[in-house]
PASEBA-1860 file (N, C-alpha, C; in nm, 3 decimals):
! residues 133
1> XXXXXXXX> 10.331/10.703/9.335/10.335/10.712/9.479/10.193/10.704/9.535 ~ 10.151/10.629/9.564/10.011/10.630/9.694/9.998/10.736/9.822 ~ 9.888/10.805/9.764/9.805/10.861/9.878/9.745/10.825/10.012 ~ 9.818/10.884/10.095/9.701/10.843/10.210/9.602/10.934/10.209 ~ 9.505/10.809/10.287/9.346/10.936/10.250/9.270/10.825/10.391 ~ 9.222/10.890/10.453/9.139/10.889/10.596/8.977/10.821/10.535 ~ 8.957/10.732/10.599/8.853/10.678/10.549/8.708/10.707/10.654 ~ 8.637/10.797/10.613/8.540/10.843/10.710/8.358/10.831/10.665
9> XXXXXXXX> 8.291/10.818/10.739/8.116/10.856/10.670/8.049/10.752/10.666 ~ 7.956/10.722/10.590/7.862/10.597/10.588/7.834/10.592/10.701 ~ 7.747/10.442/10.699/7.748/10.410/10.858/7.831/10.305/10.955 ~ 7.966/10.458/10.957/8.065/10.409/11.036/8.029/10.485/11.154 ~ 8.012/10.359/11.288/7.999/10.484/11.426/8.117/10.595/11.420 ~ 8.117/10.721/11.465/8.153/10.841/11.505/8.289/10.795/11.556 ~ 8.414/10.852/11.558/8.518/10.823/11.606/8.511/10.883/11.754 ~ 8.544/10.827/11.853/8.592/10.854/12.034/8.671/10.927/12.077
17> XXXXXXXX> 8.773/10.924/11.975/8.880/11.016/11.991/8.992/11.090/11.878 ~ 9.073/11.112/11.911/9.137/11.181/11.840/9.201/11.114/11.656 ~ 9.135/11.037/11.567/9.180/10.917/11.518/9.089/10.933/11.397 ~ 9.117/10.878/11.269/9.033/10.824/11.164/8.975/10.673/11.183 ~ 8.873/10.656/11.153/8.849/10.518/11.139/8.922/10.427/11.061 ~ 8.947/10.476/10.950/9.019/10.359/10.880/9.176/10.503/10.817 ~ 9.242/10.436/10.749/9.366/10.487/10.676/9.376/10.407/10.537 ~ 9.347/10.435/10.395/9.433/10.371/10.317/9.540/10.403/10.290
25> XXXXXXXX> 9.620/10.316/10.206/9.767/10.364/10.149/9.816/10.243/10.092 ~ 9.898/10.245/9.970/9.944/10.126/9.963/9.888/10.011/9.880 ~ 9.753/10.031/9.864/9.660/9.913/9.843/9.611/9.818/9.971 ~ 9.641/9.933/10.044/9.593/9.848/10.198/9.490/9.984/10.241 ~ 9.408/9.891/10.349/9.327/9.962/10.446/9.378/9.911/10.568 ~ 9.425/10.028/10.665/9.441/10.008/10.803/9.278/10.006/10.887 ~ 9.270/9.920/10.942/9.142/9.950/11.055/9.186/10.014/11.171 ~ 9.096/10.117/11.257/9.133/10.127/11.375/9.053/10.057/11.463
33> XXXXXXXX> 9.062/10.029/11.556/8.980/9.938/11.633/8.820/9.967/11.631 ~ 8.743/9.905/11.637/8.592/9.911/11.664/8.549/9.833/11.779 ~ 8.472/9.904/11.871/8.375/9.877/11.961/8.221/9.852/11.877 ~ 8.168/9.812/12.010/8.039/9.736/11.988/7.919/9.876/11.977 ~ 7.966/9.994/11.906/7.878/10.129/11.933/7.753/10.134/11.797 ~ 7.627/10.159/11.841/7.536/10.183/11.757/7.599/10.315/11.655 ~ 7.592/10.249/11.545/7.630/10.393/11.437/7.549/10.479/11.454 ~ 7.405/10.470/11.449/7.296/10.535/11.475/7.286/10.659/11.585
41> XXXXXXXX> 7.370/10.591/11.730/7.310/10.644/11.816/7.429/10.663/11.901 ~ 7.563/10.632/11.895/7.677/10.629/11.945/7.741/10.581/12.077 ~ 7.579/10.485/12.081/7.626/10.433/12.213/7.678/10.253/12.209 ~ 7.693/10.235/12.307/7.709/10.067/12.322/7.636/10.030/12.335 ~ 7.621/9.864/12.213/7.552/9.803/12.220/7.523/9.692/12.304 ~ 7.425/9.707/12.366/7.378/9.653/12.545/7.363/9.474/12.485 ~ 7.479/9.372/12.514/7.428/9.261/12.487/7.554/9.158/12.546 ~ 7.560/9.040/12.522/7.667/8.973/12.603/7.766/8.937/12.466
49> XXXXXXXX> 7.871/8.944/12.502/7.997/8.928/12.407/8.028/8.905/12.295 ~ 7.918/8.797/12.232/7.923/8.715/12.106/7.837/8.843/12.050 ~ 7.762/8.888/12.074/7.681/8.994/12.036/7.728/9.098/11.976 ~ 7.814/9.173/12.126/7.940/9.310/12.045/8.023/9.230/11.973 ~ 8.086/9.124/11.937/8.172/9.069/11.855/8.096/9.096/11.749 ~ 7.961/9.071/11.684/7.899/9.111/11.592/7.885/9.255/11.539 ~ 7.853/9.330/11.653/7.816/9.437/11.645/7.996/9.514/11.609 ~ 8.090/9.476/11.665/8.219/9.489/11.608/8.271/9.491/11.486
57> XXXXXXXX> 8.235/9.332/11.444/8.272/9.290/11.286/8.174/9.378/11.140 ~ 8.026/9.396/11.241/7.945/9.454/11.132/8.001/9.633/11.134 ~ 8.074/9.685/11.230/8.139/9.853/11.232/8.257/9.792/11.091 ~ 8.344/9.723/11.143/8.440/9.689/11.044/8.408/9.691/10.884 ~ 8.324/9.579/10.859/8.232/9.605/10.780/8.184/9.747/10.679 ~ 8.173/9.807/10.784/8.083/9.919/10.757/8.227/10.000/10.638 ~ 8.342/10.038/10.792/8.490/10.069/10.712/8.498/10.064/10.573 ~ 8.519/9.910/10.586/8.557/9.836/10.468/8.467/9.914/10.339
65> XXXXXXXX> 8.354/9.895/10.351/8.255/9.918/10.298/8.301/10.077/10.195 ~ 8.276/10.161/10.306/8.322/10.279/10.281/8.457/10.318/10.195 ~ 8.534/10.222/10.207/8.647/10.260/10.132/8.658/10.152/9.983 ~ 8.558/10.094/9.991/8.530/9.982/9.841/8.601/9.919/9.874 ~ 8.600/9.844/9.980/8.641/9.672/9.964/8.520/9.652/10.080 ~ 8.592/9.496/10.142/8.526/9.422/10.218/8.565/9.313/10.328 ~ 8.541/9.324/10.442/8.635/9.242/10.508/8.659/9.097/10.444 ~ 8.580/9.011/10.336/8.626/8.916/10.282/8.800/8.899/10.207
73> XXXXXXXX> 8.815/9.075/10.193/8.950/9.083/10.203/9.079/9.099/10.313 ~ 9.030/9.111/10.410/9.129/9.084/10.537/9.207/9.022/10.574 ~ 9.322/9.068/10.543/9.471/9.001/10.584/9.459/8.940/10.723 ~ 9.419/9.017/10.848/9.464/9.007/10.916/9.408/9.101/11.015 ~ 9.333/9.037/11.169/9.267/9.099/11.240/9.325/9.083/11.377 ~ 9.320/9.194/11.504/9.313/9.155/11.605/9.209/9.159/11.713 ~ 9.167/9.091/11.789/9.079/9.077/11.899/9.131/9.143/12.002 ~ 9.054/9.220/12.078/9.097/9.283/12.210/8.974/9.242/12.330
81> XXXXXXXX> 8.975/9.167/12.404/8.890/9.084/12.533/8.892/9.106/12.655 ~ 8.810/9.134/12.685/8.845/9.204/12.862/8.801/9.119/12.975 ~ 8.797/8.935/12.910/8.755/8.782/12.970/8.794/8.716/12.875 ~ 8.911/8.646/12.892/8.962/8.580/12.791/8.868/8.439/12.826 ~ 8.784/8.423/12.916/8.672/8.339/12.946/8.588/8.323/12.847 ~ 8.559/8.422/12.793/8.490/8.496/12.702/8.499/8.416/12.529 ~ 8.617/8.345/12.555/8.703/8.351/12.412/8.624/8.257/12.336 ~ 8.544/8.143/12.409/8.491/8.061/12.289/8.389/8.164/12.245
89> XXXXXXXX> 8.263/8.217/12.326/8.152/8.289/12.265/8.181/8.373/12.137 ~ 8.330/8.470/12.178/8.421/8.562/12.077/8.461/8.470/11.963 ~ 8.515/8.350/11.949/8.514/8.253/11.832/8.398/8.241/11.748 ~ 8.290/8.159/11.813/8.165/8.134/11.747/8.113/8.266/11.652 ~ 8.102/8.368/11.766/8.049/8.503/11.620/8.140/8.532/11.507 ~ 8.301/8.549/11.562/8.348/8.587/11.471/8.362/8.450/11.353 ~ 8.352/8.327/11.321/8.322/8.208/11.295/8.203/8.211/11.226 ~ 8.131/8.256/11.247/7.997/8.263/11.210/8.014/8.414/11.086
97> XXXXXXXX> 8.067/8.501/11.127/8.059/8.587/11.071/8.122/8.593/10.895 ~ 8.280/8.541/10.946/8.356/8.532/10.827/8.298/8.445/10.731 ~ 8.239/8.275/10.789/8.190/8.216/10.720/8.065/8.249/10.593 ~ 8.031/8.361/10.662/7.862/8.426/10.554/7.984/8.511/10.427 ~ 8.096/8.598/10.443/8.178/8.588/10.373/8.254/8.506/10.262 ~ 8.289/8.399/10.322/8.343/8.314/10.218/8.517/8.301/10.204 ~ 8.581/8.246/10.166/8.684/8.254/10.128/8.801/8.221/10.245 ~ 8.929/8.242/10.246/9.022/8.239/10.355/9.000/8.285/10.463
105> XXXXXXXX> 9.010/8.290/10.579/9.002/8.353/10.683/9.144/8.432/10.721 ~ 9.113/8.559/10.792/9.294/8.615/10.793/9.337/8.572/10.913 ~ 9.486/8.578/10.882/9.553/8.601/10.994/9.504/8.673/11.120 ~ 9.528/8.594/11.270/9.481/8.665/11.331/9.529/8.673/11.484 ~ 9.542/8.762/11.580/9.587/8.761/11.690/9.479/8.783/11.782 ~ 9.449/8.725/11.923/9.403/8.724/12.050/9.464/8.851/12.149 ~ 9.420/8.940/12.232/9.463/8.973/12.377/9.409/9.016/12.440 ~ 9.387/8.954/12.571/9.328/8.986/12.690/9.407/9.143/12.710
113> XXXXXXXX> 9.300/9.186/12.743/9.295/9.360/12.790/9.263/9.399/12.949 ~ 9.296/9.442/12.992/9.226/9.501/13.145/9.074/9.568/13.149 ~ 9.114/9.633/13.032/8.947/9.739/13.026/8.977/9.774/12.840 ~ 8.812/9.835/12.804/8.826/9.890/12.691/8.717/10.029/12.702 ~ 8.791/10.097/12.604/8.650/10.202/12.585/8.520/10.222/12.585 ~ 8.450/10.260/12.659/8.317/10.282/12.703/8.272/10.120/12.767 ~ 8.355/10.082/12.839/8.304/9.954/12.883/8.290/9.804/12.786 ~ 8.321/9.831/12.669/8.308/9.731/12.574/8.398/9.601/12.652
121> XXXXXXXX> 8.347/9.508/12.604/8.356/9.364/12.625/8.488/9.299/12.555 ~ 8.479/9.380/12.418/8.556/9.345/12.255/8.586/9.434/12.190 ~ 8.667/9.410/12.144/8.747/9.516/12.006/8.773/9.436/11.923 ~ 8.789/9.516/11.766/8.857/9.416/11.682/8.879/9.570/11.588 ~ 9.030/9.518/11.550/9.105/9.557/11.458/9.130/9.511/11.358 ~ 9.178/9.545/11.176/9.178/9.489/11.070/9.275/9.578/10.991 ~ 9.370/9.458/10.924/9.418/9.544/10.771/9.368/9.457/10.662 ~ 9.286/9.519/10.602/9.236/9.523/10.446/9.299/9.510/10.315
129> XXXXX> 9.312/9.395/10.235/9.291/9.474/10.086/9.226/9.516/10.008 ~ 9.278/9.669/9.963/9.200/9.709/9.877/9.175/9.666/9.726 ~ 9.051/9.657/9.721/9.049/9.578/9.544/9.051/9.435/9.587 ~ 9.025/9.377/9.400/9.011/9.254/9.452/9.099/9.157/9.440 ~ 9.123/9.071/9.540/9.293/8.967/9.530/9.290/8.900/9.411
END
């Protein structure tokens, strides 16, 4: 039977609210969403979109990290956009990003949002495998 176990520490920014950053179980890692927040310093990172998309994917990252895998294993991500105007700049990083990765790209969903936490621009969400495919 698999354990769940809360995936916390490294340099994953500080959680906002009531929530773990990540969840395994299963041979999966759940992501919870990540904003564009300095791990360091817990604030948002001051830059235009393609930027927190980075600063997003590299929190994810971080997750991943923490629980021994890597987003090169990612099933499957979602984007959260608060300018779906926005959407090519949000392509190019995340494009840019996976590519330094390697391998398949996951599954993935788009949605325009009204607003996000602390003003962020972007979110992105992820489920993980754990270990290697």
């Amino acid at each position: 039977m698999s354990t769940r176990r809360a995936i916390e520490g490294g340099d994953i920014p500080a959680a906002i609210g009531p929530y773990s950053p990540a969840i395994s179980w299963g041979g999966l890692l759940f992501c919870a969403g990540q904003i564009a927040l300095d791990p360091a310093t817990g604030e948002l990172v001051d830059g235009e979109v393609g930027e927190q998309t980075e600063a997003c994917l590299d929190n994810l990252q971080a997750v991943c990290t923490a629980a021994g895998t890597s987003l090169a294993q990612a099933l499957r991500t979602t984007i959260y956009v608060t300018d779906m105007s926005a959407f090519g700049a949000v392509n190019d990083s995340y494009a840019t990003f996976f590519a330094g990765l390697g391998g398949a790209l996951p599954a993935r969903a788009t949605v325009g949002v009204a607003a996000l936490p602390r003003g962020a621009q972007v979110e992105i969400d992820a489920i993980v495998a754990l270990g290697a495919a």
